[in-house]
C-alpha positions in Angstrom: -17.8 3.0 -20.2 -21.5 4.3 -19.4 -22.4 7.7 -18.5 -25.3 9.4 -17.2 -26.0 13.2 -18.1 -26.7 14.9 -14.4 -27.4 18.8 -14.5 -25.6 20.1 -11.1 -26.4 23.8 -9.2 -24.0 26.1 -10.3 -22.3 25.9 -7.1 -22.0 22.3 -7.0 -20.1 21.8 -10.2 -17.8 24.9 -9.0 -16.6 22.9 -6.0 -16.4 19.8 -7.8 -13.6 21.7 -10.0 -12.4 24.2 -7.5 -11.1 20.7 -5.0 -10.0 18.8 -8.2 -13.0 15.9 -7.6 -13.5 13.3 -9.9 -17.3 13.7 -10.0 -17.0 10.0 -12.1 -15.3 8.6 -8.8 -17.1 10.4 -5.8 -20.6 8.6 -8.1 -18.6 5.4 -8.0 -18.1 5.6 -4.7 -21.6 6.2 -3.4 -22.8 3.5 -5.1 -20.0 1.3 -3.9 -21.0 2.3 -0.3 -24.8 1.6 -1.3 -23.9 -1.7 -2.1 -22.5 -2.5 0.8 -25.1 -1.3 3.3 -23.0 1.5 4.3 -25.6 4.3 2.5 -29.3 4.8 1.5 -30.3 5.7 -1.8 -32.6 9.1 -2.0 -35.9 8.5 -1.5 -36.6 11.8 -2.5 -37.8 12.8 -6.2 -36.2 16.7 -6.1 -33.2 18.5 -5.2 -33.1 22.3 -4.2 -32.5 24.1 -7.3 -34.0 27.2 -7.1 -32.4 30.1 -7.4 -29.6 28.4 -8.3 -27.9 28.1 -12.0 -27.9 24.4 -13.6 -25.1 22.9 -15.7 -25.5 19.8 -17.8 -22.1 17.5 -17.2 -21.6 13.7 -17.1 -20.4 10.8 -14.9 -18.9 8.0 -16.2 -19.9 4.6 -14.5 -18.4 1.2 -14.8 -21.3 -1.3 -16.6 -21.3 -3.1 -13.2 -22.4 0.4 -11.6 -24.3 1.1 -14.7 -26.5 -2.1 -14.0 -26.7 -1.8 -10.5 -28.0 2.1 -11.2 -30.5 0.8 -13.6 -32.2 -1.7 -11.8 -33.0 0.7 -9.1 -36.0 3.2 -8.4 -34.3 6.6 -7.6 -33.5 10.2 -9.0 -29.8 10.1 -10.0 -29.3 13.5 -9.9 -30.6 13.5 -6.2 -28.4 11.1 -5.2 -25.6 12.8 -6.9 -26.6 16.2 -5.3 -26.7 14.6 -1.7 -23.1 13.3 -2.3 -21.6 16.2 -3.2 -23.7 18.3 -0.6 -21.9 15.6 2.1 -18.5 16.3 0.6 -18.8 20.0 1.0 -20.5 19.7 4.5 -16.9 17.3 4.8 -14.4 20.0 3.5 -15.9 23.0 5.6 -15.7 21.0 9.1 -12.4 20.1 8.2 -11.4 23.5 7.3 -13.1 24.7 10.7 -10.9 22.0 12.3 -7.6 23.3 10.9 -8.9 27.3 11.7 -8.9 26.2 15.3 -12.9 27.4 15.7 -13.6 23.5 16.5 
């Protein structure tokens, strides 16, 4: 199985551990849902980063995500940062839901 080395924030690789995530999976996913239509890759080049920490991990990709990664122009880490920004944007409306403040 492929990976690709990704440096997250700090904070970033903290949640991903903290909800028990499977960064490998969440990856997976995105590009599942880029496949299909149902997402845009990051046109971007740069992620916010300053200020913040950065720790070097890997996701492991299927060779069929792999290729489809590959034969596309676009920052992975970006794309991997905007993911797991949406996921935490995700958990804290949820948690407002259950506090009753929604």
């Amino acid at each position: 199985m492929p990976t690709k080395d990704v440096r997250l924030r700090e904070d970033h690789h903290r949640f991903v551990q903290d909800e028990a995530l499977s960064l490998s999976g969440l990856v997976q996913n995105g590009i599942d849902e880029v496949k299909s239509g149902d997402r845009e890759l990051p046109t971007e080049a740069d992620r916010e980063t300053e200020g913040h920490d950065l720790i070097r991990t890997s996701v492991s990709l299927t060779d069929e995500h792999d290729d489809f990664v590959g034969s596309r122009e676009f920052v992975f880490s970006v794309f991997v940062h905007q993911l797991i920004e949406e996921r935490i944007k995700r958990e804290q409306l949820l948690q407002h839901i259950q506090d009753g403040d929604i």
